[in-house]
ROVODO-588400 format. One line per field, with one value per residue (C-alpha): chain; residue number from 1; residue in one letter; x negated, y, z negated. Coordinates in nm, 2 decimals, padded with zeros to 4 digits. Example, Ala and Ser with C-alpha at 12.3 -4.5 7.8 and 13.67 -1.06 7.14 Angstrom:
BEGIN
chain: [A,A];
resi: [1,2];
resn: [A,S];
x: [-01.23,-01.37];
y: [-00.45,-00.11];
z: [-00.78,-00.71];
***
This chain:
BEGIN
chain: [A,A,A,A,A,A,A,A,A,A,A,A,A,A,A,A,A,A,A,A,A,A,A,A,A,A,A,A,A,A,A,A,A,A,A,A,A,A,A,A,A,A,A,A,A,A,A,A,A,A,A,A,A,A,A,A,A,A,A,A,A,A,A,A,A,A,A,A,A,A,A,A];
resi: [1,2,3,4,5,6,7,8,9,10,11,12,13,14,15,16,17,18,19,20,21,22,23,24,25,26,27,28,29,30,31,32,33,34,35,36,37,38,39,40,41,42,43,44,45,46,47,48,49,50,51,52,53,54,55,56,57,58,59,60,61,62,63,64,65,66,67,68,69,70,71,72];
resn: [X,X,X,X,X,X,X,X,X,X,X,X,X,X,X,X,X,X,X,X,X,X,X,X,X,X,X,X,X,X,X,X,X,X,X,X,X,X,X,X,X,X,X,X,X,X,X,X,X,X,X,X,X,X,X,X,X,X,X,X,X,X,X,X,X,X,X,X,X,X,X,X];
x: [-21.39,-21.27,-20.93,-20.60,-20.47,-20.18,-20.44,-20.61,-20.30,-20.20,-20.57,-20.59,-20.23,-20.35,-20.65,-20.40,-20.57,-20.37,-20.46,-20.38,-20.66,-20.90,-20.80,-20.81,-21.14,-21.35,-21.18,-20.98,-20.59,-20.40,-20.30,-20.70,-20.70,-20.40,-20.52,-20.86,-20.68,-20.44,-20.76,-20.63,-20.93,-21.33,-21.48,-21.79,-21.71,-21.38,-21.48,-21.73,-21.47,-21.18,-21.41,-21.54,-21.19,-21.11,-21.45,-21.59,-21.83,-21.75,-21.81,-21.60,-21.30,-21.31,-21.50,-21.80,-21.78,-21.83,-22.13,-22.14,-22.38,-22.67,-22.63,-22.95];
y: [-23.69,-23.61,-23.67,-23.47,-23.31,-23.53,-23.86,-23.76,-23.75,-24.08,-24.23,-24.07,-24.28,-24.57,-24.57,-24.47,-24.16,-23.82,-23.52,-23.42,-23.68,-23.51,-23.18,-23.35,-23.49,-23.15,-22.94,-22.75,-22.75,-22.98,-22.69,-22.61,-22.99,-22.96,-22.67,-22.81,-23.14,-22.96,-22.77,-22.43,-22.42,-22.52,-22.64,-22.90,-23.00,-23.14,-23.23,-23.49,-23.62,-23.64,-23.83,-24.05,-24.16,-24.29,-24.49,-24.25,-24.05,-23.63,-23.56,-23.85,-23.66,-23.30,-23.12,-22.90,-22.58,-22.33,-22.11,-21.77,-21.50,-21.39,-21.72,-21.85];
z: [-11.52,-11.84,-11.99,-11.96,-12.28,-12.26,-12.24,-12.55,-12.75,-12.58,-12.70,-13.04,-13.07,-12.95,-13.17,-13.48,-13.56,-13.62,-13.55,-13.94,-14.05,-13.77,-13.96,-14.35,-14.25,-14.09,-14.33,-14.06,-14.00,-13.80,-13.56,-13.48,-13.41,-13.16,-12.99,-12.93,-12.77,-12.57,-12.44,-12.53,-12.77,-12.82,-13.09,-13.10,-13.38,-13.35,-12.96,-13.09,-13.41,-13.12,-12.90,-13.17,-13.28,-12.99,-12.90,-12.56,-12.55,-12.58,-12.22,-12.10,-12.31,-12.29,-11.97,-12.04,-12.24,-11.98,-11.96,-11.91,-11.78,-12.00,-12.22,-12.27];
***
């Protein structure tokens, strides 16, 4: 099961990471960064930096992006 929002911000402070280096680092602002770990938002990209920072694997952090009808 993956996390909740509020246990990735717990584990990205744990591991000492903010979300403003997440940002600094993929080029995208802080605010993407939040929305993506509050859930309100996907990106792949920042999934996968999110899950790396704190040492699990993306599917063990965020659930699976939906898919939708006629998506191959």
């Amino acid at each position: 099961m993956p996390l909740t929002p509020l246990d990735r911000k717990i584990a990205l402070l744990r591991a000492g990471v903010s979300m403003a280096e997440i940002g600094r680092q993929l080029g995208v602002t802080k605010n993407h960064v939040a929305m993506v770990v509050a859930g309100k938002r996907r990106s792949p990209r920042v999934e996968a930096k999110v899950a790396e920072s704190i040492g699990k694997p993306t599917g063990r952090v965020f659930p699976p992006a939906e898919v939708h009808a006629g998506a191959a």
